[in-house]
N, C-alpha and C positions, 0 to 999 in steps of 0.2 A: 472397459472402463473399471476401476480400482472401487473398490469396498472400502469404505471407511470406519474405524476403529473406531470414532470418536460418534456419539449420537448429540445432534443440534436436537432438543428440544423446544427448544424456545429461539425466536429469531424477529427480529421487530425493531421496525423503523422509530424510535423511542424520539428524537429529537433534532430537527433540522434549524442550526443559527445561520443567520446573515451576514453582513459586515457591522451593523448596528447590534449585536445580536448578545445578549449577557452569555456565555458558555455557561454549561450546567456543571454542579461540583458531584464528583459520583464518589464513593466508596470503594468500588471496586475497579483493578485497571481496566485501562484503554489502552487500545494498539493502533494506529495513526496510519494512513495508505496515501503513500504521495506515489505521482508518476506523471505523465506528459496521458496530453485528452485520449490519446490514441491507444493507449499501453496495453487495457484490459483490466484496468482496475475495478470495474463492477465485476465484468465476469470473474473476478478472482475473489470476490471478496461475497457473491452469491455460492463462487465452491465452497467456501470454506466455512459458511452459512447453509450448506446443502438446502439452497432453493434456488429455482430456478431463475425469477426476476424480481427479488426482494430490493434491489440497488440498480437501480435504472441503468440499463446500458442503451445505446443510443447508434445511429449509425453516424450521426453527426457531432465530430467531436466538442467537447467545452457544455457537454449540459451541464457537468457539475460544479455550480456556483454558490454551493454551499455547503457548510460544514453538515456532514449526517453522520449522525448519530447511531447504532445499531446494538440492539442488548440482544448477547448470545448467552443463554442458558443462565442466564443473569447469574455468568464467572466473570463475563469482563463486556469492554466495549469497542465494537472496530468503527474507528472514526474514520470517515472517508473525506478527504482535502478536494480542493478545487485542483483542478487538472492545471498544468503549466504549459507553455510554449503553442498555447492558441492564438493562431495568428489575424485569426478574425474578432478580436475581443481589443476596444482602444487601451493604448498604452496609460490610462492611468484607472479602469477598471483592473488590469494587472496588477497596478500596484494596491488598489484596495483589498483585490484576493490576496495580495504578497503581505501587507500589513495583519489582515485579519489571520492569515495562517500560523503570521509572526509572532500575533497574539496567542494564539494557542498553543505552540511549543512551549511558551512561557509562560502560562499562567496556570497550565495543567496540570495537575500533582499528582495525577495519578496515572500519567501516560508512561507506561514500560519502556514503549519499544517503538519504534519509525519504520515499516517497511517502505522503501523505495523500487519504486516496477521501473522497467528498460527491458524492449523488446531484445527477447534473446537474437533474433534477425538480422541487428542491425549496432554498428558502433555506438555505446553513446553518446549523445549530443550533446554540444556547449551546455544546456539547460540542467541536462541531467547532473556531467561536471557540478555544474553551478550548485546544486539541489541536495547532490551528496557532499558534497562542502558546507555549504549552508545548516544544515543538517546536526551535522557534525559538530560546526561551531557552538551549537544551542544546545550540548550537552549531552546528543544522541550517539551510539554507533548506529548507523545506517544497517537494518537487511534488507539485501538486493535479492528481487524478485528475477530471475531472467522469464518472463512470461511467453508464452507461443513457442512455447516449444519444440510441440508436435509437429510445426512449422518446417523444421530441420531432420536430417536424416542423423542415421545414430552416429557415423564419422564425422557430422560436421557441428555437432554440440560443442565436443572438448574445447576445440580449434576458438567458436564462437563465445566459449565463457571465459576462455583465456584472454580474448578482447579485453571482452566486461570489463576483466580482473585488470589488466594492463592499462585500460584508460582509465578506471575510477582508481586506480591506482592501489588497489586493495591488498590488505596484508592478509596472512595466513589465519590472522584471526579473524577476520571479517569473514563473515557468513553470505552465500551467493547459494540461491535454490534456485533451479529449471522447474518451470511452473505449464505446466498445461492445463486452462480450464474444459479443453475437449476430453482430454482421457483422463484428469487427474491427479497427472502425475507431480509430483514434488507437496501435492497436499498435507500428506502425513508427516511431513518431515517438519512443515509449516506449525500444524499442530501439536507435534513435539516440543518445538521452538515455545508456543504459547503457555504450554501445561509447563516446563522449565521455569520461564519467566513469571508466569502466576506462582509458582512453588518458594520459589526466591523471595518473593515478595511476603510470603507468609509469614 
């Protein structure tokens, strides 16, 4: 397991909204984690938080039906979104997760950056499609997480992110990181991407 550069000292569930829910106005950026219930988005977002289960992970998909909030070292904040493409949640609780998320790409002023997960594993799905589009249109470039990585042997990654890149249709500038929250790999690269984008912002 990889040694991290970067020391989390501080790491805290700071603020959970609703769909009713005012968003809080912060100071310092935020970095936003969309993905399908299944992706690994807490596990990715507890690495990169170096704690163990600060972001609930679940073995049943769609616990995350709310907006949370998380202060890291109080430099920024990683917002974690509701999960997509849960097919046990009614079609119009969907759309209240889909409006209230809608809310927040747009009323946010201080969100950087959108990462979007998609298991490295696996093509992705109309949703995902949908999600990096969506995305897009609301003013972001999307970075794609390919997560599970560890999942795949070392020949059959390339093969696997040249998918990714082929279906979401990604340019040369679009950024795609192989993410493992077992061994940690593509961590560092992640947090390169943040200390850049906080830099930028200065």
């Amino acid at each position: 397991m990889s040694e991290s550069s970067k020391k989390i000292l501080k790491a805290e569930l700071e603020t959970v909204c609703g769909i009713t829910s005012k968003f809080p106005e912060h100071i310092i950026p935020e970095f936003a984690f969309a993905g399908k219930s299944n992706v690994g988005k807490s596990s990715l977002i507890n690495a990169l938080m170096q704690r163990k289960s600060l972001a609930r992970t679940s073995a049943s998909p769609g616990k995350t039906q709310t907006i949370n909030y998380y202060n890291v070292n109080d430099e920024y904040y990683f917002v974690d979104l509701p999960g997509y493409g849960y097919t046990k949640v009614s079609e119009s609780v969907k759309a209240e997760w889909g409006r209230m998320v809608e809310r927040y790409l747009k009323k946010s002023r201080m969100l950087k950056a959108v990462f979007l997960l998609v298991d490295i594993r696996h093509k992705p799905t109309e949703d995902d499609k949908l999600m990096f589009t969506w995305i897009r249109s609301q003013g972001f470039e999307p970075v794609v997480i390919a997560t599970k990585s560890d999942k795949l042997g070392k020949n059959d990654k390339p093969k696997a992110l040249k998918l990714i890149r082929e279906t979401l249709k990604l340019t040369e500038n679009d950024i795609l990181i192989p993410f493992s929250s077992e061994t940690k790999d593509g961590r560092e690269d992640i947090y390169k991407f943040l200390d850049k984008a906080c830099e930028n912002d200065a």
